[in-house]
N, CA and C atoms of all chains as a GROMACS GRO file, in nm:
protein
  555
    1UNK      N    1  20.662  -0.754  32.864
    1UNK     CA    2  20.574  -0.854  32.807
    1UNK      C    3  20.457  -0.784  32.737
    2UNK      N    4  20.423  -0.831  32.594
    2UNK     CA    5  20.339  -0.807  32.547
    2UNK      C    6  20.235  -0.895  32.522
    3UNK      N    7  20.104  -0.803  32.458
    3UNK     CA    8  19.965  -0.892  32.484
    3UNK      C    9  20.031  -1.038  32.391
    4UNK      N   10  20.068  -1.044  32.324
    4UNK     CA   11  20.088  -1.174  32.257
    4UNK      C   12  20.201  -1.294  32.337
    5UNK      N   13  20.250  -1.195  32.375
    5UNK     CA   14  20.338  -1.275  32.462
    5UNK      C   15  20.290  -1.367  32.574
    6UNK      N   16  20.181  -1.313  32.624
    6UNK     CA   17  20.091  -1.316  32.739
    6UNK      C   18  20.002  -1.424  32.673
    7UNK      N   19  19.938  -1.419  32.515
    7UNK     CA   20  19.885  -1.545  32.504
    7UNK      C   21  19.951  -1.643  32.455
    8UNK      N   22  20.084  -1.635  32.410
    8UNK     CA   23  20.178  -1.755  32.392
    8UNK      C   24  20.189  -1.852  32.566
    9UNK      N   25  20.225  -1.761  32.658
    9UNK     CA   26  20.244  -1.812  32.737
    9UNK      C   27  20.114  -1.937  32.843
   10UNK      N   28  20.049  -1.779  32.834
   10UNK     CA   29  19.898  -1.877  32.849
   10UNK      C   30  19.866  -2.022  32.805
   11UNK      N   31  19.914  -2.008  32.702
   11UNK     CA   32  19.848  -2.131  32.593
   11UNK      C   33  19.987  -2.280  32.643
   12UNK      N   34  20.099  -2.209  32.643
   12UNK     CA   35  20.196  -2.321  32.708
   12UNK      C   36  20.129  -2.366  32.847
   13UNK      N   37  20.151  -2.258  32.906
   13UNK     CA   38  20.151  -2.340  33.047
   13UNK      C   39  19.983  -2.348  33.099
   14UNK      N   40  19.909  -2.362  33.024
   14UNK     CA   41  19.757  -2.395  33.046
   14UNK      C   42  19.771  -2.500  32.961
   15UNK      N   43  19.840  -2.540  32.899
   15UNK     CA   44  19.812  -2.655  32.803
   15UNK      C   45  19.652  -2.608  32.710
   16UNK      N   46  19.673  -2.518  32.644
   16UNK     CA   47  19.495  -2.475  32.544
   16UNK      C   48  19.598  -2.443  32.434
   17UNK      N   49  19.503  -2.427  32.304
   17UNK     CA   50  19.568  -2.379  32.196
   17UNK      C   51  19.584  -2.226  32.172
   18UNK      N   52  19.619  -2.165  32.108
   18UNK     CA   53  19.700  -2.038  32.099
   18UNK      C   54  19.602  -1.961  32.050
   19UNK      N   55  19.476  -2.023  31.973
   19UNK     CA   56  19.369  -1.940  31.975
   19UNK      C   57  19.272  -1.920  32.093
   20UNK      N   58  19.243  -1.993  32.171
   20UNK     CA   59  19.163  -2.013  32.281
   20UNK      C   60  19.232  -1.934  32.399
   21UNK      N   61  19.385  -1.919  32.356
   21UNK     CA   62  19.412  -1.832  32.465
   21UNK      C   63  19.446  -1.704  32.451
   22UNK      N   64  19.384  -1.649  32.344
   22UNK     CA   65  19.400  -1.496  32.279
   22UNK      C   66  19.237  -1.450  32.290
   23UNK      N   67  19.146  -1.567  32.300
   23UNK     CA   68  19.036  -1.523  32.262
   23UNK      C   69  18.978  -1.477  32.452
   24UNK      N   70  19.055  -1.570  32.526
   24UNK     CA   71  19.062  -1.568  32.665
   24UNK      C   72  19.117  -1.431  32.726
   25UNK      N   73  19.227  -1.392  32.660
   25UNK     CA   74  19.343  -1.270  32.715
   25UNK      C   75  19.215  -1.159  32.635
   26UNK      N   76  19.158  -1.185  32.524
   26UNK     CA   77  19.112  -1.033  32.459
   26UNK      C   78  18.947  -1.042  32.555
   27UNK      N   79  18.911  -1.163  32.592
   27UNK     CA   80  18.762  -1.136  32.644
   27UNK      C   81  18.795  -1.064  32.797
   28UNK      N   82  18.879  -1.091  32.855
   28UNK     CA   83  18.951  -1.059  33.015
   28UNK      C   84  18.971  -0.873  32.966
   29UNK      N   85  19.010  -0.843  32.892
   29UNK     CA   86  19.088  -0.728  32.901
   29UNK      C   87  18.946  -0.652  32.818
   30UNK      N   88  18.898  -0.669  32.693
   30UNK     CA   89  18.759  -0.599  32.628
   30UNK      C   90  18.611  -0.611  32.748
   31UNK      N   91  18.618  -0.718  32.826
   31UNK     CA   92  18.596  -0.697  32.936
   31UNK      C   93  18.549  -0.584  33.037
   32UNK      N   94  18.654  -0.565  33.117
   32UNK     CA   95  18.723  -0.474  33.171
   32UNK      C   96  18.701  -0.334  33.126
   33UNK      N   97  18.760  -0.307  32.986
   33UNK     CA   98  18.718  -0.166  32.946
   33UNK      C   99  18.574  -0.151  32.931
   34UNK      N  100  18.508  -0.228  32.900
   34UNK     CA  101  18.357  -0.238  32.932
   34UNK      C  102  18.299  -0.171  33.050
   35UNK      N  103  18.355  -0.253  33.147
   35UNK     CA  104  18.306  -0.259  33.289
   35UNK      C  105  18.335  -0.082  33.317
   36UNK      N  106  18.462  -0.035  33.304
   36UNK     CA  107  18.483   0.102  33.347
   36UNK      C  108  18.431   0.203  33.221
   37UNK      N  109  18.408   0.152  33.153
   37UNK     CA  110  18.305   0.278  33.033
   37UNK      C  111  18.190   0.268  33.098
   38UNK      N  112  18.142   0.224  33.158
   38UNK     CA  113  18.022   0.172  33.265
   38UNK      C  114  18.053   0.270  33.418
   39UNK      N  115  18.166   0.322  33.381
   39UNK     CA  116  18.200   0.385  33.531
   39UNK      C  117  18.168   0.262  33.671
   40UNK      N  118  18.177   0.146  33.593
   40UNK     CA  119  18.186   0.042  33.729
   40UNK      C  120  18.369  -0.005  33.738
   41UNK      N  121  18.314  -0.014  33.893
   41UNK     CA  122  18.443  -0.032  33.946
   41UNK      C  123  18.501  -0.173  33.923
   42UNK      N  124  18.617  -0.242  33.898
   42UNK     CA  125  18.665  -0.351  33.900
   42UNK      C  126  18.780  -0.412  34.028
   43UNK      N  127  18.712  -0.507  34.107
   43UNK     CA  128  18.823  -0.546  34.209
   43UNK      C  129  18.820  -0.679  34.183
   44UNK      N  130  18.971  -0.722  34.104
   44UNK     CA  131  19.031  -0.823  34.131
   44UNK      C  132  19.164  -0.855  34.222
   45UNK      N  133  19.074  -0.974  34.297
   45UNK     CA  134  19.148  -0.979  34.477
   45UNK      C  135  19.310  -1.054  34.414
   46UNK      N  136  19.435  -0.991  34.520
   46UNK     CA  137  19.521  -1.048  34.469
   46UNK      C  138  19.637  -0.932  34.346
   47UNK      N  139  19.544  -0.906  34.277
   47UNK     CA  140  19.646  -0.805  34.165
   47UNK      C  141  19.599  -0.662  34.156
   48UNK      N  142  19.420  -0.639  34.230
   48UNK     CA  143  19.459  -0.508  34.200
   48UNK      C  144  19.294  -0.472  34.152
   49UNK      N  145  19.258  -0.326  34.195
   49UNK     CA  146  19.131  -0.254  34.141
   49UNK      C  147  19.130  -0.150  34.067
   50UNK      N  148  19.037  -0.119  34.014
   50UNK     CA  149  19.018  -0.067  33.877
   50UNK      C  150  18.919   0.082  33.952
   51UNK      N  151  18.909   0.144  33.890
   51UNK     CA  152  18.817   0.258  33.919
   51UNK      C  153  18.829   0.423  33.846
   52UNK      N  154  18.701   0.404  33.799
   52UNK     CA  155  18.715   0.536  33.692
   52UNK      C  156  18.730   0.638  33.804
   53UNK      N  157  18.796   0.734  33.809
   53UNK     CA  158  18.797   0.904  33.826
   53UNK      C  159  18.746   1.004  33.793
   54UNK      N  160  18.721   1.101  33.808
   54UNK     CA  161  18.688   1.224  33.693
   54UNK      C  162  18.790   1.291  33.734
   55UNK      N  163  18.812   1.420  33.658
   55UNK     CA  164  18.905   1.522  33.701
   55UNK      C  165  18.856   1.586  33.665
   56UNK      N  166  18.818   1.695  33.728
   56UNK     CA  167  18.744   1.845  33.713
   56UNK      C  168  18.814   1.915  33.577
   57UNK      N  169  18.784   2.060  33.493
   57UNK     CA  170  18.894   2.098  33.404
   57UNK      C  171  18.929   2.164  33.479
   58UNK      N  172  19.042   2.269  33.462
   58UNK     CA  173  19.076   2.380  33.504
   58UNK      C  174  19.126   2.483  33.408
   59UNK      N  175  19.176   2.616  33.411
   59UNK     CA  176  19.239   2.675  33.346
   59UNK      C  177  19.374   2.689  33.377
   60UNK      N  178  19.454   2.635  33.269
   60UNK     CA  179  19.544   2.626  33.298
   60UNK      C  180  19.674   2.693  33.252
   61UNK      N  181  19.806   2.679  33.226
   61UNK     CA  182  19.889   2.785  33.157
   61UNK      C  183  20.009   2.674  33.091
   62UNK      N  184  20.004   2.703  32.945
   62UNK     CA  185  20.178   2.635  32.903
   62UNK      C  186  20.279   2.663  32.961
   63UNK      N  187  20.323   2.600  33.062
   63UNK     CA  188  20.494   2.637  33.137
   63UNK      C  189  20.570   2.740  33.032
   64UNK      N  190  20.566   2.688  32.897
   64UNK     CA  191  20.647   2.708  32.818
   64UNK      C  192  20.604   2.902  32.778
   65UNK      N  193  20.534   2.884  32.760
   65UNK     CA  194  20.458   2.987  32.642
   65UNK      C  195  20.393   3.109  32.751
   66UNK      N  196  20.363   3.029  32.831
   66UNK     CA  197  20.270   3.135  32.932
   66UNK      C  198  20.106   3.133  32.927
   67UNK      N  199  20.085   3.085  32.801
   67UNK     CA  200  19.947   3.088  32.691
   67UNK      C  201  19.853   3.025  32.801
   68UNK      N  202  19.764   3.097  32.804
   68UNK     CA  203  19.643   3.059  32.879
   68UNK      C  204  19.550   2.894  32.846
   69UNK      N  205  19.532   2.766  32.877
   69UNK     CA  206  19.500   2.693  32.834
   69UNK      C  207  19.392   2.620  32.907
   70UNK      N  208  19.260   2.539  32.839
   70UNK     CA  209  19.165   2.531  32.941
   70UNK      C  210  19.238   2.350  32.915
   71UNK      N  211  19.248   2.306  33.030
   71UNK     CA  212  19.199   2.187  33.107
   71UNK      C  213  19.068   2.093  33.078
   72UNK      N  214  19.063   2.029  32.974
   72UNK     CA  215  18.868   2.006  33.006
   72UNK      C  216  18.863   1.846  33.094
   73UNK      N  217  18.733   1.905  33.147
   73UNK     CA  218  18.705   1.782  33.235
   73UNK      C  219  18.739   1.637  33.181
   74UNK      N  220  18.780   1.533  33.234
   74UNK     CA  221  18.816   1.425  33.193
   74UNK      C  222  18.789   1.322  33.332
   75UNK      N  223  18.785   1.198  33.221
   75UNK     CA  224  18.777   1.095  33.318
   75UNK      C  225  18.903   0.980  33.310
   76UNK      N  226  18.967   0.955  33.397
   76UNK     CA  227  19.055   0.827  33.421
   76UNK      C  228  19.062   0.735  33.460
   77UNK      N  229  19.100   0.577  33.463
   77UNK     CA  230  19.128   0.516  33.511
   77UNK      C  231  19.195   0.500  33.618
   78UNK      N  232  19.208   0.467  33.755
   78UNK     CA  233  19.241   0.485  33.883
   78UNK      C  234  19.257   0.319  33.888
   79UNK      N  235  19.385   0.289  33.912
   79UNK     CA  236  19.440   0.118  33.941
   79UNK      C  237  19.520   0.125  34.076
   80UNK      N  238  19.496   0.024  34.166
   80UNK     CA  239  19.507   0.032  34.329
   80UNK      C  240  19.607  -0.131  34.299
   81UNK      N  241  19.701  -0.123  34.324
   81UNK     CA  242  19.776  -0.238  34.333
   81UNK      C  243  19.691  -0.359  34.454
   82UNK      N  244  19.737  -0.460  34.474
   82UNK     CA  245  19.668  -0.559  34.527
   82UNK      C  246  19.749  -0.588  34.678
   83UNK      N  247  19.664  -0.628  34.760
   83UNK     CA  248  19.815  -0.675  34.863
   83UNK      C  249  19.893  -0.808  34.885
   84UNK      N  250  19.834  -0.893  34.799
   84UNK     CA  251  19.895  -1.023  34.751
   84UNK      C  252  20.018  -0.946  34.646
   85UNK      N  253  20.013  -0.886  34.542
   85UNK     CA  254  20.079  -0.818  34.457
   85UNK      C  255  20.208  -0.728  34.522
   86UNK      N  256  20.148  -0.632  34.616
   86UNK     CA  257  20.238  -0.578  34.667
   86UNK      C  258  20.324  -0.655  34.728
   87UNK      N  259  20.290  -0.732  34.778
   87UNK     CA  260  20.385  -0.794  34.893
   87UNK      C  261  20.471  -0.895  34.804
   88UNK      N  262  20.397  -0.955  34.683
   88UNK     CA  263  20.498  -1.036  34.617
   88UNK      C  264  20.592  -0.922  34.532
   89UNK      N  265  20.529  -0.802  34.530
   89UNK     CA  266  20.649  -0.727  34.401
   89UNK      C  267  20.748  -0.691  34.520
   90UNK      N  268  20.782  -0.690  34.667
   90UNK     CA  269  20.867  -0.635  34.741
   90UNK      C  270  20.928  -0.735  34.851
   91UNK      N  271  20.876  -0.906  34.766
   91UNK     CA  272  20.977  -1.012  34.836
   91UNK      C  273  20.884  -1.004  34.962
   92UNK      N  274  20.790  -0.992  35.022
   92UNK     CA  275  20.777  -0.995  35.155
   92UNK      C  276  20.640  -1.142  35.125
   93UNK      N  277  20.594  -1.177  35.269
   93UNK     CA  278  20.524  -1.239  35.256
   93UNK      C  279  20.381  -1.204  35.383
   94UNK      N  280  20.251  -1.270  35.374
   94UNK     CA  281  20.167  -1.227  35.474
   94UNK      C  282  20.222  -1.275  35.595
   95UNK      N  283  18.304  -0.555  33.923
   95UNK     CA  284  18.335  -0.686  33.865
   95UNK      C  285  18.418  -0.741  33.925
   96UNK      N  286  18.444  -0.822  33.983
   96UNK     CA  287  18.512  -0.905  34.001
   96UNK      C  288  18.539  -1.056  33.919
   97UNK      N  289  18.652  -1.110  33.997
   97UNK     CA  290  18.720  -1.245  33.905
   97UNK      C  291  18.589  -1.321  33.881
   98UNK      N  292  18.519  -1.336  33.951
   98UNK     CA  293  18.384  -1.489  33.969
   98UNK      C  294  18.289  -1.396  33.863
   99UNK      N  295  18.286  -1.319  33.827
   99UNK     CA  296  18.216  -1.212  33.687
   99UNK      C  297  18.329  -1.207  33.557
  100UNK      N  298  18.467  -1.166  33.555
  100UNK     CA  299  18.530  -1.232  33.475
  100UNK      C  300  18.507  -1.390  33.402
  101UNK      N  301  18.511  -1.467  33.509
  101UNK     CA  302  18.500  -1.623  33.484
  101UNK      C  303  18.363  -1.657  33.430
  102UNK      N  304  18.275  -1.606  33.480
  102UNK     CA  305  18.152  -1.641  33.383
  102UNK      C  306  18.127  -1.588  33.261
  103UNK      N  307  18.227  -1.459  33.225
  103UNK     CA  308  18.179  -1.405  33.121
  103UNK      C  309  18.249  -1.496  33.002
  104UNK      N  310  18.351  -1.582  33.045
  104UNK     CA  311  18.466  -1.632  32.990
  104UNK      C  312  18.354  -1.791  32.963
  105UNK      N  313  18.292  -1.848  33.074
  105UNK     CA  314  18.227  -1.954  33.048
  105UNK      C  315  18.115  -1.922  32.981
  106UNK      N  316  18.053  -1.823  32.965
  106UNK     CA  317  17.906  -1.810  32.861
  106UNK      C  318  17.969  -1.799  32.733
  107UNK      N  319  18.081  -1.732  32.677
  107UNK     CA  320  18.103  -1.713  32.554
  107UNK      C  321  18.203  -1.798  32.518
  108UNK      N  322  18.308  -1.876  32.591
  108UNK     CA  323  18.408  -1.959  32.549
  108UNK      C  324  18.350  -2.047  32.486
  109UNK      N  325  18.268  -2.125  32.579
  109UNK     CA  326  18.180  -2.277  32.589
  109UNK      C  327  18.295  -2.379  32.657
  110UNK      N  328  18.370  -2.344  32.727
  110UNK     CA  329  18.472  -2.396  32.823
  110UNK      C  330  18.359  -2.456  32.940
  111UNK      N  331  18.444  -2.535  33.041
  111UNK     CA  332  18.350  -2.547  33.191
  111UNK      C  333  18.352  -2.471  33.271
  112UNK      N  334  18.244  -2.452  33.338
  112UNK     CA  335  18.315  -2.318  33.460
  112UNK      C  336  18.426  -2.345  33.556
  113UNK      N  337  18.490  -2.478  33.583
  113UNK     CA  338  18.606  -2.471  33.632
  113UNK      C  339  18.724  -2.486  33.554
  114UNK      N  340  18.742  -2.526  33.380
  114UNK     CA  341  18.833  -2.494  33.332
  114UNK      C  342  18.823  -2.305  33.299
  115UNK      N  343  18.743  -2.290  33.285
  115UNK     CA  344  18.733  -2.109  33.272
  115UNK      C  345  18.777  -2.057  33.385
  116UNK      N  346  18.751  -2.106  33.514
  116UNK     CA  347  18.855  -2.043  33.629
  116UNK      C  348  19.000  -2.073  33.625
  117UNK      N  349  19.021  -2.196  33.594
  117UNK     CA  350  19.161  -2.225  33.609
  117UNK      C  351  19.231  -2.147  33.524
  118UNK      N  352  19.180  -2.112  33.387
  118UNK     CA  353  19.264  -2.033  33.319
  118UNK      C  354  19.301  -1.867  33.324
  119UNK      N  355  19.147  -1.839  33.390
  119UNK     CA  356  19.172  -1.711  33.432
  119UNK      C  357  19.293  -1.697  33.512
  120UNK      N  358  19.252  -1.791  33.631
  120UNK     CA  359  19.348  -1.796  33.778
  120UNK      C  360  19.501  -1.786  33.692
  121UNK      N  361  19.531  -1.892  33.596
  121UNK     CA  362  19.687  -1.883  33.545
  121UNK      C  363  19.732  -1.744  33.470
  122UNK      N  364  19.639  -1.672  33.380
  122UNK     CA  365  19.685  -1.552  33.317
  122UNK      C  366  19.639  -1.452  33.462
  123UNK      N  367  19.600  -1.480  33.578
  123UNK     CA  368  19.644  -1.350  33.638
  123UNK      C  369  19.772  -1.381  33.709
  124UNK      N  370  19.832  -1.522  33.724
  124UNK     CA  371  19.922  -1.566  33.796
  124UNK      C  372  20.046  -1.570  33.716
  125UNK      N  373  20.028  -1.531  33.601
  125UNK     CA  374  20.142  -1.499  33.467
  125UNK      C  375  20.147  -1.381  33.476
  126UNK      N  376  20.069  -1.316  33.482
  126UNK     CA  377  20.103  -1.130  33.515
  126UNK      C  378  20.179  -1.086  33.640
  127UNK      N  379  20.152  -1.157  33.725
  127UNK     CA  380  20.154  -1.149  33.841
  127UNK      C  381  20.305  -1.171  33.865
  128UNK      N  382  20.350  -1.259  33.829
  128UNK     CA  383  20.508  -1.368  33.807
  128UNK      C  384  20.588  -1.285  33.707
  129UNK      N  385  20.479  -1.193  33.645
  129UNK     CA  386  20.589  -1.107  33.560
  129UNK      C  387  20.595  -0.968  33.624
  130UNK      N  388  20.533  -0.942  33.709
  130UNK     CA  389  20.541  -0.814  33.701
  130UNK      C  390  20.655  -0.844  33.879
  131UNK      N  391  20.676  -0.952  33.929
  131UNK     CA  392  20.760  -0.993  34.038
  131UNK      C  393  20.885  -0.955  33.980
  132UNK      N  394  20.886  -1.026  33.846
  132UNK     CA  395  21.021  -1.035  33.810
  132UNK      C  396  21.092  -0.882  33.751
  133UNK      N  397  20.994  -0.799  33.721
  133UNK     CA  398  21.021  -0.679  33.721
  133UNK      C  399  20.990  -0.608  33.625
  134UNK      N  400  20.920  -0.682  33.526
  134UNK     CA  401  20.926  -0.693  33.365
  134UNK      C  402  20.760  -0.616  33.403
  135UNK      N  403  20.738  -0.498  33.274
  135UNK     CA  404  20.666  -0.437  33.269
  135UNK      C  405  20.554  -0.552  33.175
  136UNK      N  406  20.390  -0.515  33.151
  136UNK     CA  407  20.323  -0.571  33.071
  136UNK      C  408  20.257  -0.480  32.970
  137UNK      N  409  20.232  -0.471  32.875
  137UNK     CA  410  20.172  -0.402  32.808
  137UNK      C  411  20.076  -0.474  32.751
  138UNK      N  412  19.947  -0.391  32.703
  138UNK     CA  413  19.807  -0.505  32.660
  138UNK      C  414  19.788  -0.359  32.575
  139UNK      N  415  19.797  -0.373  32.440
  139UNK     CA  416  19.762  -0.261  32.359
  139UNK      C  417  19.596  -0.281  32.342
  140UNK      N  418  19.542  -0.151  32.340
  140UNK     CA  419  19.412  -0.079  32.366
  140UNK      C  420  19.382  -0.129  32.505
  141UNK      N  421  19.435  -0.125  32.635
  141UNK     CA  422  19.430  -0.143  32.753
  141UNK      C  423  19.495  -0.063  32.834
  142UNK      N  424  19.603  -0.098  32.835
  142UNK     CA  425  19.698   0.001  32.893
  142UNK      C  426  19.848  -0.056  32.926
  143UNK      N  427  19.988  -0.019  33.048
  143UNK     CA  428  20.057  -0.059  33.087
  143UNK      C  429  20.050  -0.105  33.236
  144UNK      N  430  20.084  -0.222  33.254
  144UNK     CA  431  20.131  -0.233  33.397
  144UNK      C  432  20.310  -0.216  33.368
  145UNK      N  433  20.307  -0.121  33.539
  145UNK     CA  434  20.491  -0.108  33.479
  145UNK      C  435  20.531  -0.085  33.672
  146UNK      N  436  20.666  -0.150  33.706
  146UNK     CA  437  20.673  -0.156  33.834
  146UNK      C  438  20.794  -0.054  33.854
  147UNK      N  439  20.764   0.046  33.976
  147UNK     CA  440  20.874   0.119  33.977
  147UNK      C  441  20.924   0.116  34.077
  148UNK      N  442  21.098   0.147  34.110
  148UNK     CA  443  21.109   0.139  34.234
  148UNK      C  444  21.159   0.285  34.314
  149UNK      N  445  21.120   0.273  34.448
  149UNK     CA  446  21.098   0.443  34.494
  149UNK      C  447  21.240   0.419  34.584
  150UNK      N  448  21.268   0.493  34.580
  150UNK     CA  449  21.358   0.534  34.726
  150UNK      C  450  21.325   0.548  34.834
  151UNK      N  451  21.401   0.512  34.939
  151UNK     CA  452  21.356   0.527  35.092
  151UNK      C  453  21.346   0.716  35.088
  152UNK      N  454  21.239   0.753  35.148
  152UNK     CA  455  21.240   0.895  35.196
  152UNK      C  456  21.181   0.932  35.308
  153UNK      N  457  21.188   1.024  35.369
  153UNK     CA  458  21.150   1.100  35.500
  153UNK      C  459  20.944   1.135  35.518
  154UNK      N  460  20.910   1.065  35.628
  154UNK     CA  461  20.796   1.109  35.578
  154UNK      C  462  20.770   1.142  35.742
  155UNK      N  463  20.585   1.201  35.722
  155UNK     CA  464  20.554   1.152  35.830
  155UNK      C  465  20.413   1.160  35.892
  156UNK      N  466  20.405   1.078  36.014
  156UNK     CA  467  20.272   1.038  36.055
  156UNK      C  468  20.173   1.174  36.036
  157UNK      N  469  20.098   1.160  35.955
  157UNK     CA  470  19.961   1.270  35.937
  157UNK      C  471  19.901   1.289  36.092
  158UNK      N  472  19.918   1.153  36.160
  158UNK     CA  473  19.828   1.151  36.302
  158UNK      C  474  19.875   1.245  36.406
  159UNK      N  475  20.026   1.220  36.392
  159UNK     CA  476  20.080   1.219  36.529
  159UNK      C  477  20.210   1.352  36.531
  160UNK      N  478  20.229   1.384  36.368
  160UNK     CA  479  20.316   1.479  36.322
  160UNK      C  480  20.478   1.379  36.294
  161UNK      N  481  20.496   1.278  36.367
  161UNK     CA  482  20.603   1.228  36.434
  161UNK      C  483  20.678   1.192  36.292
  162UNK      N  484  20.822   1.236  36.274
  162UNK     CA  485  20.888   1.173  36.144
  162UNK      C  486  20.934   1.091  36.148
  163UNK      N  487  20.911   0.989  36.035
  163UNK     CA  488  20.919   0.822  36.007
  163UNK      C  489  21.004   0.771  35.845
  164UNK      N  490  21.060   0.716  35.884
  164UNK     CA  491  21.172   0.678  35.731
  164UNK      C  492  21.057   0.572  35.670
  165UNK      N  493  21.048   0.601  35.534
  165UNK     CA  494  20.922   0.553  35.453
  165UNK      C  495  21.079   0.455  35.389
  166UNK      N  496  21.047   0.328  35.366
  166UNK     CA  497  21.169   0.266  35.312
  166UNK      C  498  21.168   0.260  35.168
  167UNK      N  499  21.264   0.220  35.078
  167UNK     CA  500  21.260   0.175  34.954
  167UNK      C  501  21.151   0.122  34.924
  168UNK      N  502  21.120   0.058  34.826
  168UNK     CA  503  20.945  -0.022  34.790
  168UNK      C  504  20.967  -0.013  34.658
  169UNK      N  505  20.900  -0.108  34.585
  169UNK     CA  506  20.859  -0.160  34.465
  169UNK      C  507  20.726  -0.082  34.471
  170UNK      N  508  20.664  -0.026  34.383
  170UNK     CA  509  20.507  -0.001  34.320
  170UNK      C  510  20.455  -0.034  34.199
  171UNK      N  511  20.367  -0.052  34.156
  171UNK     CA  512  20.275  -0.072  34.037
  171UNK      C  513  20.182   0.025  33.999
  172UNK      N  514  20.237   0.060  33.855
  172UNK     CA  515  20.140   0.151  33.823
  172UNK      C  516  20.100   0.158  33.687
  173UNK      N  517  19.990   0.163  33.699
  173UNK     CA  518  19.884   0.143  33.521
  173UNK      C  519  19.867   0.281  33.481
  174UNK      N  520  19.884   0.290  33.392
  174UNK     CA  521  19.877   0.354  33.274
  174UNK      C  522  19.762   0.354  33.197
  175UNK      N  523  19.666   0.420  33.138
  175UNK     CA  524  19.552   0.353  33.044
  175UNK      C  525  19.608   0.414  32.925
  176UNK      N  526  19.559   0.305  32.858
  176UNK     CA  527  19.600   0.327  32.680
  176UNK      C  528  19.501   0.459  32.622
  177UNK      N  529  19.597   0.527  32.510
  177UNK     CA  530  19.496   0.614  32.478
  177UNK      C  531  19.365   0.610  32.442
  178UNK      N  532  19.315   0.446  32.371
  178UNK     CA  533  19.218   0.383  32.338
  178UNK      C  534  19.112   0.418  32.454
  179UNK      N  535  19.184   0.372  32.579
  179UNK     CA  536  19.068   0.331  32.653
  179UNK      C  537  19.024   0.489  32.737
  180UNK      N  538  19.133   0.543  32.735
  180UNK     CA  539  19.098   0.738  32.771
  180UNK      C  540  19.020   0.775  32.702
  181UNK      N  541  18.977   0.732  32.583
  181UNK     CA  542  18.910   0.780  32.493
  181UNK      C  543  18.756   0.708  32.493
  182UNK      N  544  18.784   0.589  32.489
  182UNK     CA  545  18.632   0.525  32.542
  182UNK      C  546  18.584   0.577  32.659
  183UNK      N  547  18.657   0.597  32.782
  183UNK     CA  548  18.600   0.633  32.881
  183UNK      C  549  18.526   0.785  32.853
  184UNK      N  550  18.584   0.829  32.784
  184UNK     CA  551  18.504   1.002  32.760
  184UNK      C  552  18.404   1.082  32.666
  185UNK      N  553  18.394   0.956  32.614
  185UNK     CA  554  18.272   0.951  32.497
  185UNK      C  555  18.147   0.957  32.534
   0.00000   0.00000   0.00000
């Protein structure tokens, strides 16, 4: 499923129009990347938390080549599945 | 942030009510949610992927106690961030 797909659907089964529910899916998600460029954490109960990382650099080596390569520090996104989520992606229930 | 910070951000700029702005939130996380059950990956370009994988049962064991324990099959979820947003984050 894609983002459009996601506001087609929206917009059916919310009964809203197809703009109102793109403008809904892009404020939820522009959102979000907000919140973690902010290095704030996001927990939504049910599907799942959000949380920037850092990763140190390191020096590192091309498997391939052997070539010495630096690593530079970086930051990631860190997503924690939910336990409403888990339990519905593996059929189980609370 | 949480959903009740989602939902208001959705009711200050929509001009929706604050309980139709929940209800709709509540349904697009309950559409993700229903999709990602069914097995079907999501993608949200300049966001990232949700994509569900499934693991095999393997041998593990208790960190506590040393004692070895069969870890079973399982479904997981795992996000991905779009290059977009790797890139916002490091700016």
């Amino acid at each position: 499923m894609v983002k459009s797909e996601l506001i087609q659907e929206l917009a059916e089964r919310g009964a809203i129009s197809k703009t109102l529910a793109e403008t809904v899916v892009n404020l939820v998600f522009t959102g979000m990347a907000d919140e973690l460029q902010q290095d704030k954490p996001i927990e939504i109960r049910g599907l799942g938390s959000f949380r920037v990382r850092t990763y140190r650099g390191y020096m590192g080596r091309n498997p391939r080549t052997g070539k010495k390569v630096e690593v530079i520090t970086k930051k990631l996104p860190f997503f924690r599945v939910g336990k409403e989520l888990r339990l519905r992606l593996n059929n189980e229930s609370e | 942030m949480t959903k009740a910070d989602i939902v208001e951000n959705i009711y200050e700029k929509v001009g929706l009510s604050k309980e139709e702005s929940a209800r709709i939130v509540e349904l697009l996380l309950e559409i993700m949610k229903q999709t990602l059950e069914q097995g079907d990956k999501i993608k949200i370009s300049g966001f990232g992927n949700f994509m569900v994988r499934q693991k095999r049962s393997r041998r593990g064991r208790n960190p506590q106690t040393g004692e070895e324990i069969e870890i079973s099959a399982r479904k997981v979820l795992t996000f991905k961030a779009s290059p977009i947003l790797k890139k916002a984050l490091n700016e």
